[in-house]
SEPADO-659809 format. One line per 5 residues: number of its first residue (from 1); their letters; for each residue x, z, y of C-alpha. Coordinates in Angstrom, 1 decimal. Layout:
BEGIN
NUM = A = X/Z/Y; ...
END
This chain:
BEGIN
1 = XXXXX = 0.0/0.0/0.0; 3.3/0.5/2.3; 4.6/-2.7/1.6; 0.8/-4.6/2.2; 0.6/-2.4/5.5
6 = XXXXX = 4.3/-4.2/6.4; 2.8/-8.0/6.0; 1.7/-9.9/8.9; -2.2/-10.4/9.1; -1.7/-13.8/7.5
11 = XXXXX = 0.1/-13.4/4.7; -2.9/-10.1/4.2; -5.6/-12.9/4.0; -3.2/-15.2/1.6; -2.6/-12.2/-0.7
16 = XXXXX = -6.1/-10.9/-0.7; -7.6/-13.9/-1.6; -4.6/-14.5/-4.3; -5.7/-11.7/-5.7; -9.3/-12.2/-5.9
21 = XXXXX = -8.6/-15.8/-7.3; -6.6/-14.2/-10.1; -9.3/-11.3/-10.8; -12.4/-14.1/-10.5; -9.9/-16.3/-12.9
26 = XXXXX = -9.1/-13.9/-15.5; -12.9/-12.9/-15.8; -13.8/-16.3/-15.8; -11.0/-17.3/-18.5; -11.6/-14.3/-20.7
31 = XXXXX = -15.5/-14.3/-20.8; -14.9/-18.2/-21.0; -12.6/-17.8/-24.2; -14.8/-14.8/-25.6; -18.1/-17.3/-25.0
36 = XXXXX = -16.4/-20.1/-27.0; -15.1/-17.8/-29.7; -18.3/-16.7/-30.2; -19.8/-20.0/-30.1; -17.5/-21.4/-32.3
41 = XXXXX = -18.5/-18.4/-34.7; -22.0/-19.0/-34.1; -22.0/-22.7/-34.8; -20.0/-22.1/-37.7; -22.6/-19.6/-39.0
46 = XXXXX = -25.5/-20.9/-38.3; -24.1/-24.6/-38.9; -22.0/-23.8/-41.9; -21.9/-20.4/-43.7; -25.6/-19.8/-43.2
51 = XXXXX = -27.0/-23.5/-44.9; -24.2/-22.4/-47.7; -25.9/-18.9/-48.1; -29.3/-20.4/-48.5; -28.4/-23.7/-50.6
56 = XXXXX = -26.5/-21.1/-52.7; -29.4/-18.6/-53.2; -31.8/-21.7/-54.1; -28.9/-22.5/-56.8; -29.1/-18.7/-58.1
61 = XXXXX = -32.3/-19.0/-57.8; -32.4/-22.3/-60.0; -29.8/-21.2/-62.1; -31.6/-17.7/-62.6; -35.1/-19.7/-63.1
66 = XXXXX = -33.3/-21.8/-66.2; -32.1/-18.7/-67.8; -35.1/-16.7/-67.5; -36.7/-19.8/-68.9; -34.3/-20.1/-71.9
71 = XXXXX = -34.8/-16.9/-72.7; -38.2/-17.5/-72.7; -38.3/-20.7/-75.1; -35.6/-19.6/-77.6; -36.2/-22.4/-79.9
76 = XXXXX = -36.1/-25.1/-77.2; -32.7/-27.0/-77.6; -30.6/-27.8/-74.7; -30.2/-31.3/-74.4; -34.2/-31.2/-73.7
81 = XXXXX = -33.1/-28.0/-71.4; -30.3/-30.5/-69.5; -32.7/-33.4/-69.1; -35.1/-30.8/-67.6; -33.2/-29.3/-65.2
86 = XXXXX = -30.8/-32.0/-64.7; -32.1/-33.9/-61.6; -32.2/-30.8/-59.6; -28.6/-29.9/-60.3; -27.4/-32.9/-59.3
91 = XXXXX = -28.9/-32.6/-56.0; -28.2/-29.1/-55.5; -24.4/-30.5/-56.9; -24.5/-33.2/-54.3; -26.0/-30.8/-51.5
96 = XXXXX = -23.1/-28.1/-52.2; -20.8/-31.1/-52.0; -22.0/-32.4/-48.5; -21.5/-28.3/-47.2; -17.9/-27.9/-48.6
101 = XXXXX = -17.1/-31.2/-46.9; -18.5/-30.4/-44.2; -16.8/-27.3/-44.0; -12.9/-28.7/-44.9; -13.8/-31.5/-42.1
106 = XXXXX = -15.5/-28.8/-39.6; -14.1/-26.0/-40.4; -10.2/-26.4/-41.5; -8.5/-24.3/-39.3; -10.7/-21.1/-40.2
111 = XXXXX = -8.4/-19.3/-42.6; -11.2/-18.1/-44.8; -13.0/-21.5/-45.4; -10.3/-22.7/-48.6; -11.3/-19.9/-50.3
116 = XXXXX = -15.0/-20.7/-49.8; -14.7/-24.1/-50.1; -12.4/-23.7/-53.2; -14.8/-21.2/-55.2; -17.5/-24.0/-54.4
121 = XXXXX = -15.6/-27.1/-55.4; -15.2/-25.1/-58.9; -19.1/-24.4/-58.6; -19.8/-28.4/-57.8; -17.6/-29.3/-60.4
126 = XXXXX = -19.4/-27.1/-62.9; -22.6/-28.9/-61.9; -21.3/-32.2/-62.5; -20.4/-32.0/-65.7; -23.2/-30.0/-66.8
131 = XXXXX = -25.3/-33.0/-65.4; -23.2/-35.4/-66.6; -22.3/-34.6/-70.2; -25.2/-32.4/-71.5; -24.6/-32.9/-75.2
136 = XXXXX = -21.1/-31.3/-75.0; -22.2/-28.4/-72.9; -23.5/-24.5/-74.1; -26.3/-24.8/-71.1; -26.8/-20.7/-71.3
141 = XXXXX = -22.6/-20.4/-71.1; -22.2/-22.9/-68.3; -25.3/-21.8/-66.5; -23.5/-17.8/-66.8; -20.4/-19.2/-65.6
146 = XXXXX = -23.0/-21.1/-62.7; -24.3/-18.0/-61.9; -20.7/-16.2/-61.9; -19.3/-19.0/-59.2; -22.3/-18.7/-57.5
151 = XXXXX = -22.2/-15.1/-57.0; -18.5/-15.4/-56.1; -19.2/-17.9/-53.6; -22.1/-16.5/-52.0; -19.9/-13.2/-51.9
156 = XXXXX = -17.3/-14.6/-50.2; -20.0/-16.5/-47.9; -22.1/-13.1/-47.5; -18.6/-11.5/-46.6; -18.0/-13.7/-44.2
161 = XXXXX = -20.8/-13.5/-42.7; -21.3/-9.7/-42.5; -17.5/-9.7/-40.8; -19.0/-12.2/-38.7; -21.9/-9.9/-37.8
166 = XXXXX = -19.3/-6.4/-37.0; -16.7/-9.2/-35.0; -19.6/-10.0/-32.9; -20.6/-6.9/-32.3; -17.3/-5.9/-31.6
171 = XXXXX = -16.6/-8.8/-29.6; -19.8/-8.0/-27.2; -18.7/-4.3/-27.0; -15.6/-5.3/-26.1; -16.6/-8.2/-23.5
176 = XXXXX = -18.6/-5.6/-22.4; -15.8/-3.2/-21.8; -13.4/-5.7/-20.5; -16.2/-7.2/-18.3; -17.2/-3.9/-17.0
181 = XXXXX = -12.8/-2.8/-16.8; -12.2/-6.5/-14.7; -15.8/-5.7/-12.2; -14.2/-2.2/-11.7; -11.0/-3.1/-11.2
186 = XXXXX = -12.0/-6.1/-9.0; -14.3/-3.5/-6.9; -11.1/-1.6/-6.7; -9.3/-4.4/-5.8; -11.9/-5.1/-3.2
191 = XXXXX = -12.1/-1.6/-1.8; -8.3/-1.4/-1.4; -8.3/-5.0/0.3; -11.2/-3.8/2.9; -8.7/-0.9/3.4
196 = XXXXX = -6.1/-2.6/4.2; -7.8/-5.4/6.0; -9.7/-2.9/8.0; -6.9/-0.7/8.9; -5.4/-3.5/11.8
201 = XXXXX = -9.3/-2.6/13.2; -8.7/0.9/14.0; -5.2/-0.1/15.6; -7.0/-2.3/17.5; -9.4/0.5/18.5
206 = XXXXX = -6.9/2.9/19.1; -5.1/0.1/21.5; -8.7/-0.4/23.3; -8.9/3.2/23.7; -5.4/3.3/25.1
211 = XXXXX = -5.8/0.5/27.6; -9.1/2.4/28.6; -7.2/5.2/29.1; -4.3/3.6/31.0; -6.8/1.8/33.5
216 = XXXXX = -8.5/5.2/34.3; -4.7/6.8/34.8; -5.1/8.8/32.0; -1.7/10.3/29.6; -1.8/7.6/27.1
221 = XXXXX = 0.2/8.9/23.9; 2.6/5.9/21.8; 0.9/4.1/19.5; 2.3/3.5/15.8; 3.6/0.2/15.4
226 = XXXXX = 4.1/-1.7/12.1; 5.5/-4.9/11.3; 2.7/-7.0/11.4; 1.0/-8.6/14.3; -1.0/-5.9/15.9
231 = XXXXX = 2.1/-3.4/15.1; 4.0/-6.1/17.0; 1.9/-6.1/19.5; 1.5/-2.0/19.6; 5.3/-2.0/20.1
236 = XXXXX = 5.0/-4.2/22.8; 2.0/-2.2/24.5; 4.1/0.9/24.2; 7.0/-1.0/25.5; 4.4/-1.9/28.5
241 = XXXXX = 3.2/1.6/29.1; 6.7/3.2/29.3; 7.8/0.4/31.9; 4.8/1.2/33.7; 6.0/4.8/33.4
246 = XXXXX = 9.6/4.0/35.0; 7.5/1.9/37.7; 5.2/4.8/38.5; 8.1/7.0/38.8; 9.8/4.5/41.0
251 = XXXXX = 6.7/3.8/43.0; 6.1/7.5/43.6; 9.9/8.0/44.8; 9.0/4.2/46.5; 5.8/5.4/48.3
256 = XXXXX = 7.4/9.3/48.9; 10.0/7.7/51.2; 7.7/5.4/52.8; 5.5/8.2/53.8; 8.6/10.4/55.0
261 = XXXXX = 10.0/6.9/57.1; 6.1/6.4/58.4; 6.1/10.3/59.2; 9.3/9.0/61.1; 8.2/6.4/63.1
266 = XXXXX = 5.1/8.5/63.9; 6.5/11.0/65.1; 8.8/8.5/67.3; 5.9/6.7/68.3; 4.3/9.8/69.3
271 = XXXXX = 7.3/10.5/70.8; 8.2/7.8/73.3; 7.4/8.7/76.7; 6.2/4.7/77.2; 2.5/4.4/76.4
276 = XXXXX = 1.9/1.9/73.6; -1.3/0.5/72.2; -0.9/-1.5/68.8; -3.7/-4.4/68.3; -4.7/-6.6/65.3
281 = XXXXX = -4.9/-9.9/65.0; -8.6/-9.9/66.4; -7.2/-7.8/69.3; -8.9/-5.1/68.7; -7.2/-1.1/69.1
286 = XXXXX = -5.2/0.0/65.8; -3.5/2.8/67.2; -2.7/4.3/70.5; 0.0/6.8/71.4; 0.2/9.9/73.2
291 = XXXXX = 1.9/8.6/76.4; -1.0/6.6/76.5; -3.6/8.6/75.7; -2.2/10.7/79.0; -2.0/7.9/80.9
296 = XXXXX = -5.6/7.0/80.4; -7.0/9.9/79.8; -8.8/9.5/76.8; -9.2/10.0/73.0; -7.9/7.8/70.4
301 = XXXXX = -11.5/7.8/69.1; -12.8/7.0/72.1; -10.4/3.3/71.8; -9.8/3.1/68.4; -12.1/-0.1/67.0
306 = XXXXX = -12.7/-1.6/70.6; -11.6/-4.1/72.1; -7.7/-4.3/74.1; -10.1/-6.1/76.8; -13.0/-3.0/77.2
311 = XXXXX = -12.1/-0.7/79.9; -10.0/1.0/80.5; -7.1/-1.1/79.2; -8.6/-4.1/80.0; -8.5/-3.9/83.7
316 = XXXXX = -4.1/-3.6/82.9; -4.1/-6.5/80.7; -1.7/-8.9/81.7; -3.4/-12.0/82.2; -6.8/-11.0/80.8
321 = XXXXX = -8.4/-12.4/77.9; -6.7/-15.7/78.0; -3.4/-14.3/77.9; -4.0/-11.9/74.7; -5.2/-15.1/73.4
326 = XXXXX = -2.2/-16.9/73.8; 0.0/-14.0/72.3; -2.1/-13.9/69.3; -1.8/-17.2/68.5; 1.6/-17.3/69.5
331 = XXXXX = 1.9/-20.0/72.2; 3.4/-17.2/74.7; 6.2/-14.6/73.4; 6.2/-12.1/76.7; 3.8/-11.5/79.0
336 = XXXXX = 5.1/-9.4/82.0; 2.9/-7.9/85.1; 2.9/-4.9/87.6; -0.4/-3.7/88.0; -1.8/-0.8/90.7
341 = XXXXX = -3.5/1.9/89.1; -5.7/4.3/90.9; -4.2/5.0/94.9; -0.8/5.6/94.1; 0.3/5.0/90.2
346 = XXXXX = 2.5/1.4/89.8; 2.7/0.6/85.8; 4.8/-2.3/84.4; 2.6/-3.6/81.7; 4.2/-5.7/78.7
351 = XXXXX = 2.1/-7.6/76.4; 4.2/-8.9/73.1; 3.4/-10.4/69.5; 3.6/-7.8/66.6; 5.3/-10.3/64.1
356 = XXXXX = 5.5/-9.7/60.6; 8.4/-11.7/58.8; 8.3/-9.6/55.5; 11.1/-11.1/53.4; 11.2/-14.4/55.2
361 = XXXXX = 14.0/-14.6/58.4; 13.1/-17.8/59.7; 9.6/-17.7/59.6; 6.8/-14.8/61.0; 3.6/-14.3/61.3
366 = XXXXX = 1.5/-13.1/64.1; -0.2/-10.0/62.9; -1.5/-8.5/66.4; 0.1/-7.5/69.5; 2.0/-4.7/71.5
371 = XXXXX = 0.7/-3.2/75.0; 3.6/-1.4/76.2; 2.7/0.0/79.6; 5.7/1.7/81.8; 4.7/4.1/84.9
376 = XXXXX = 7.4/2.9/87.5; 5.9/4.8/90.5; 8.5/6.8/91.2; 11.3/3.5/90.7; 8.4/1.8/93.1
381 = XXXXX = 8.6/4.3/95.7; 12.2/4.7/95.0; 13.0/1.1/95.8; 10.4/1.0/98.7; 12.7/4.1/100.1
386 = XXXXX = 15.8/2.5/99.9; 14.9/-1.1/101.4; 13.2/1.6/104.1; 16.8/2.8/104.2; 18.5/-0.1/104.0
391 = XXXXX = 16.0/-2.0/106.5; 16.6/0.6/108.9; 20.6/0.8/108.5; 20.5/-2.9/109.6; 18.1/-2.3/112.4
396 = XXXXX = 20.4/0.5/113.5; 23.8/-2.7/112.8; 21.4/-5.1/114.2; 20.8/-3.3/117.6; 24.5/-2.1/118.1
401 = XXXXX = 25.1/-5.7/117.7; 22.2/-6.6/119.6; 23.6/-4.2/123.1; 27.6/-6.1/122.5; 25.6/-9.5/122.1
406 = XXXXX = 23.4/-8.4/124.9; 25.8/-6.9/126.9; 27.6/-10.2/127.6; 25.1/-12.3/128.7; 24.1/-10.2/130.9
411 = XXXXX = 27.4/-9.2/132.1; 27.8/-13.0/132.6; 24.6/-13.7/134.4; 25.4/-10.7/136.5; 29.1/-12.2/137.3
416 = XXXXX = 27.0/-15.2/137.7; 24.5/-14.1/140.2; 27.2/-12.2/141.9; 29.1/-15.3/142.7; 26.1/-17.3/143.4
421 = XXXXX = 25.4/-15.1/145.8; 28.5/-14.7/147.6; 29.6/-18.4/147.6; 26.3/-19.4/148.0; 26.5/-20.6/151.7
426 = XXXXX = 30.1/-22.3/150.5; 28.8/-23.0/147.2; 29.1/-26.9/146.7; 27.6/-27.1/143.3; 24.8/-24.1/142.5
431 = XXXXX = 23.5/-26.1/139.9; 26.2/-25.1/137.2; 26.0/-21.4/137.9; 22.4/-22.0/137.5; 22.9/-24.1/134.2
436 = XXXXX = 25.0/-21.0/132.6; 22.7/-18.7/133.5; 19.5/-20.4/132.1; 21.6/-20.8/128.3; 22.8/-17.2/128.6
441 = XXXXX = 19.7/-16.0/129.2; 18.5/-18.3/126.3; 21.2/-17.3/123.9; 19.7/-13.7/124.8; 16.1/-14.6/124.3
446 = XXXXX = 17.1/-16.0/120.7; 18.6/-12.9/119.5; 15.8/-10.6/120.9; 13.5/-12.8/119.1; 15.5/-12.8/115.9
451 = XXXXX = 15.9/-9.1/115.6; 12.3/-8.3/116.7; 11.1/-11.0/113.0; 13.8/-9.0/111.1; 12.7/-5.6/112.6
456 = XXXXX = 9.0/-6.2/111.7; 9.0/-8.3/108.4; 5.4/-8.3/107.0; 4.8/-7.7/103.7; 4.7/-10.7/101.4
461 = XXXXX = 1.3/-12.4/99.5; 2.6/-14.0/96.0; 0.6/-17.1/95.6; 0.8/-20.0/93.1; 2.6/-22.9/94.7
466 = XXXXX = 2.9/-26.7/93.8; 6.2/-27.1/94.7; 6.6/-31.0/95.2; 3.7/-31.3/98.2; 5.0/-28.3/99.8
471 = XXXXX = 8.5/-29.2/100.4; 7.3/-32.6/101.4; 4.9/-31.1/104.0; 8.1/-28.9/105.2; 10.1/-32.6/105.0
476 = XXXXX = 7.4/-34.3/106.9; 7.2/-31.9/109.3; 10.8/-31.4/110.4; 10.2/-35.7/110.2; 13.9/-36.3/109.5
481 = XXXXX = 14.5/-39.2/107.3; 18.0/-37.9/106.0; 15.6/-35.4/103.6; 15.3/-37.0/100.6; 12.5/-34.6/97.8
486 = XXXXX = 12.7/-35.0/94.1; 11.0/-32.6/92.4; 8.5/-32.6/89.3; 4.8/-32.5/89.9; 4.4/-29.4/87.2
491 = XXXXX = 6.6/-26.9/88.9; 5.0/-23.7/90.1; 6.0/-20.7/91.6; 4.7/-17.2/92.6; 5.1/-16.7/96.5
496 = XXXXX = 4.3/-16.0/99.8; 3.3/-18.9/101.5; 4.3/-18.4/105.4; 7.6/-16.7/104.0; 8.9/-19.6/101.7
501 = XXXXX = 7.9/-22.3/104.4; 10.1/-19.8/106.8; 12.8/-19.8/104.6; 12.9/-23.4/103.8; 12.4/-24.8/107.7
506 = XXXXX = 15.6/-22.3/108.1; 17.6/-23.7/105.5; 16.9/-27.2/106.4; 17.6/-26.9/109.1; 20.5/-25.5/109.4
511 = XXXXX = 21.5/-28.4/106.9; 20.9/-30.6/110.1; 22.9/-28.5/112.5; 25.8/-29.0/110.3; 25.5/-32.9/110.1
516 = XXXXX = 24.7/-33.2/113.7; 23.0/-35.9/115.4; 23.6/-39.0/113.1; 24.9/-39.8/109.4; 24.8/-37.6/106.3
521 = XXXXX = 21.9/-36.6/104.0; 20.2/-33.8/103.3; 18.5/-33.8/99.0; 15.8/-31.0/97.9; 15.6/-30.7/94.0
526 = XXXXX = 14.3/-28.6/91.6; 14.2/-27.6/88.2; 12.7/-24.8/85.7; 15.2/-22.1/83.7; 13.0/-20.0/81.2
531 = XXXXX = 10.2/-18.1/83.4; 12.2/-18.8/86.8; 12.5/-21.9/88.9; 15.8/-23.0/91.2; 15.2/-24.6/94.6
536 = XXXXX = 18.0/-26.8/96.0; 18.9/-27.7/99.1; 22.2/-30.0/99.4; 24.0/-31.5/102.2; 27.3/-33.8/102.7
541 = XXXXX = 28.1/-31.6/105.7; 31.7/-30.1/106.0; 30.6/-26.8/104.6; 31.5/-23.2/105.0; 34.5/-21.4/105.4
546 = XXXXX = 35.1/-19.2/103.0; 35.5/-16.2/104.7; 31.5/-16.7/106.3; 30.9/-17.5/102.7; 31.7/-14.1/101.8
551 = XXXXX = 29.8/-12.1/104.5; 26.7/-14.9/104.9; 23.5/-12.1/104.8; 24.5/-9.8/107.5; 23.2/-10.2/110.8
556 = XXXXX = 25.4/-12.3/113.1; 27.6/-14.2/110.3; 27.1/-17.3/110.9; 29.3/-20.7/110.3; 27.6/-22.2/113.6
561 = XXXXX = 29.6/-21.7/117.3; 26.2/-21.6/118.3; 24.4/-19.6/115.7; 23.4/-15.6/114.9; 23.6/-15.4/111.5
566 = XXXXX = 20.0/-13.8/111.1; 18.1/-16.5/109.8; 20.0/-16.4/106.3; 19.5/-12.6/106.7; 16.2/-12.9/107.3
571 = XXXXX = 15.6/-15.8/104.7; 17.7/-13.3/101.9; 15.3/-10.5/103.2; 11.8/-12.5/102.7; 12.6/-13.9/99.0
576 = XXXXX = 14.2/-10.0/98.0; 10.4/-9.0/98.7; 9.3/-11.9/96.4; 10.9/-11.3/93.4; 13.3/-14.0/94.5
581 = XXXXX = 17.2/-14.2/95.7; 19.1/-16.8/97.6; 22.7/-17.9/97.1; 24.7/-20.2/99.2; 28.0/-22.2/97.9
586 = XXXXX = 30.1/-24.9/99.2; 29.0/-28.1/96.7; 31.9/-29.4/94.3; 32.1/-33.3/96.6; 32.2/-31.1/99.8
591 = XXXXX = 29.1/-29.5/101.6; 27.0/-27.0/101.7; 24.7/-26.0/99.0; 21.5/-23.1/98.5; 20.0/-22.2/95.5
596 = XXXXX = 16.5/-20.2/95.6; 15.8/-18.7/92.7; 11.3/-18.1/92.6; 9.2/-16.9/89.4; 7.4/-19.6/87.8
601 = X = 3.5/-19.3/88.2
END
């Protein structure tokens, strides 16, 4: 039973139904051989021995008939006896004949028929001649020694017959044990082969109870393999449940750490004094920090679910709708604004795609997006201070500068005046006293006017700008045809309208001063770099010195006999409040060259 529980499933069925081929066979084969032995038996009785019996008991019967009658008719003689009885002994002589032929031809291989058939060829012989020569035959003798061959073969045939009789019954007894032995022992055979044949079944239960169990995270104990299929298969599940063991293990170590490193970032989250606000992909609120619940002054509840566009984030939101929009579906990367909240709170607010690149490098995708919102009040007010400061340090440069650069005129039209009017009655030509006096007095008009735009610089309005058709209006307007514009229909930029116009008119035209009257060109390009935009304004002129170069910005530094120097302070003053910066170079073929940086709109 060990070795049948070690064969595969297949060779189970081969040698189950081997066996019940050989236990249906040998049943078959010995109650086939048993039926023919018996038929054979019963042929040969009924057929052979049995005919015998009776044609021999009419012969003793005959023979025992004659006697009785010679005994009865003592004077009769035999030959009268013979002629009598003679007819019927033939064909009882040639009836005995036919059986004992019948028997050597039927019956040969029986080992008890030559005896039979011996004692009755004696007994047929005896009848023949009896029949045959009456005259020389003692008819009471030869019927005796009838009667004695008779008996002797009707013993042997009666013999044969009753051993016929106990073989059968022992034959049928013995069918009948070996019959009922082979149905036991192929019930047994069958009992042991459901066994075994069942016994994969309860494996296979035991496995469904196991997988059961391993779904619902129940223990699930190792299952005893074998070497058949399902105990290959057992092995393997086992093999499966202890690597899911060593996965589990690793998982829990796996998912342990990731809860200690979210506890990490958190708690650093938490911890940042920027206020953040995660989003989804559908922009709505996934998670909000502390910083920002302070900031707003609200519960993450009260967020958590909505909308990054419902109050009261919505009103910070860079760009509104649209530009969440565009960071979500990732056709912006940054989105950068300072906003005004309440009277006197300034936050920066950043607006940037959560990406989610996973194990690919080159590749992300656009899982939600990051509010990062910075409270730069204090930088605001800060910075305000210092250009206070600094504004009022170059006031207080500007006005010492203003009394020396006052001071002379006036000392001149004083000297002027003076002379005028003591050489007026002797005074041949007033006009040129007069002349010098008017363009003092100019010169001093130009720097009172200068300082007073410096000294009281509005505040600047950022609006969107086409740049192509404004610095063609400026162009047309200063209606010089050395000023050539080339500059792509698409560009925009944040700022302040009456500033930039200021700023370029300025630079222009000092481009002109420094050609003069005739010749030379004057070309206003632009181009974009990233989020920012570069203005420039060339000229073939002769250029700066590089010692002006060095100091151009403060207030009466100028490369011009003629000029003050404020109008590139001023113009460096107007685009700082912008967001903007101006830089002036001598170009690389000679001439002068300024470069104003702007933010792109």
């Amino acid at each position: 039973m060990i070795l049948f529980g070690q064969l595969s499933i297949l060779r189970r069925l081969l040698l189950a139904y081997f066996l019940l081929i050989v236990v249906v066979g040998a049943v078959t084969s010995v109650a086939s051989l048993r039926i023919w032995n018996s038929t054979t038996q019963m042929v040969l009785t009924g057929d052979g021995l049995l005919p015998l019996a009776n044609a021999l008991g009419e012969l003793k019967a005959l023979s025992a008939a004659t006697s009785s009658y010679l005994e009865a008719r003592p004077n009769a003689t035999q030959e009268d006896e013979i002629a009598r009885y003679s007819g019927a002994l033939k064909t009882r002589a040639k009836h005995l004949e036919k059986h004992r032929e019948k028997l050597l031809t039927k019956w040969s291989d029986q080992g008890f028929i030559p005896a039979i058939t011996d004692s009755l060829g004696e007994l047929v012989q005896t009848l023949e001649v009896l029949s045959s020569e009456p005259e020389e035959t003692n008819l009471s003798s030869d019927l005796r020694q009838i009667d004695e061959q008779t008996q002797r073969t009707l013993v042997l045939t009666r013999a044969r017959l009753t051993q016929f009789t106990r073989r059968a019954e022992q034959i049928r007894s013995g069918e009948l044990r070996l019959l009922i032995g082979l149905a036991i022992a192929g019930v047994l055979a069958v009992i042991l082969l459901s066994v075994a044949m069942i016994a994969p079944l309860r494996r296979l239960q035991l496995l469904r109870q196991a997988v059961h169990d391993l779904e619902r995270g129940r223990p699930v104990p190792e299952l005893a393999g074998g070497q058949d299929e399902i105990g290959r298969v057992l092995q393997a599940f086992n093999r499966m449940v202890e690597a899911i063991r060593r996965r589990e293990g690793v998982l829990g170590d796996e998912r342990s750490q990731a809860r200690a490193l979210q506890r990490e970032a958190d708690n650093l989250v938490e911890s940042i004094p920027l206020a953040i606000v995660l989003a989804d992909g559908s922009g709505r609120v996934r998670r909000i920090n502390r910083a920002a619940r302070n900031l707003l002054g609200t519960r993450p509840q009260d967020l958590v679910g909505k909308s990054l566009n419902a109050p009261p984030i919505g009103p910070l939101l860079p760009g509104g709708e649209t530009r969440l929009q565009s960071i979500l579906s990732g056709d912006e990367q940054w989105v950068m604004e300072e906003v005004s909240h309440g009277a006197k709170q300034t936050l920066t607010v950043h607006l940037i795609p959560l990406e989610d690149r996973g194990e690919r490098v080159l590749t992300s995708q656009i899982k939600g997006a990051i509010l990062v919102i910075e409270d730069v009040s204090r930088r605001v007010q800060a910075e305000e201070g210092l250009r206070r400061h600094e504004r009022h340090a170059a006031m207080g440069r500007v006005a010492a500068r203003v009394v020396h650069e006052v001071r002379n005129p006036l000392s001149t039209i004083g000297l002027a005046a003076r002379m005028l009017s003591d050489d007026l009655p002797k005074n041949s030509d007033p006009e040129g006293w007069l002349a010098q006096i008017r363009s003092e007095a100019e010169r001093l008009e130009r720097v009172t006017d200068a300082y007073l735009r410096l000294a009281r610089l509005p505040d600047p309005q950022p609006n969107p700008i086409i740049l192509a058709p404004f610095v063609k209006e400026v162009a047309a307007f200063l209606n010089d045809p050395r000023i050539s514009v080339e500059i792509d229909h698409e560009l925009r930029v944040m700022a302040d309208i009456d500033g930039l116009k200021g700023v370029l008119m300025n630079l222009i035209q000092n481009a002109q001063q420094a050609l003069g009257e005739e010749g030379g060109s004057i070309q206003v390009q632009a181009k974009g770099e990233g989020d920012r935009t570069v203005l420039t304004i060339t000229d073939n002129g002769p250029g700066l010195p590089n010692n002006v170069l060095q100091q151009l910005g403060e207030p009466f530094v100028d490369g011009r006999p003629s000029g003050t120097g404020l109008g590139i302070a001023l113009a460096m003053e107007i685009l700082s409040n912008q967001d903007g910066h101006l830089t002036i170079e001598n170009g690389e073929q000679g001439g002068a060259r300024c470069l104003i940086n702007l933010p792109q709109a």
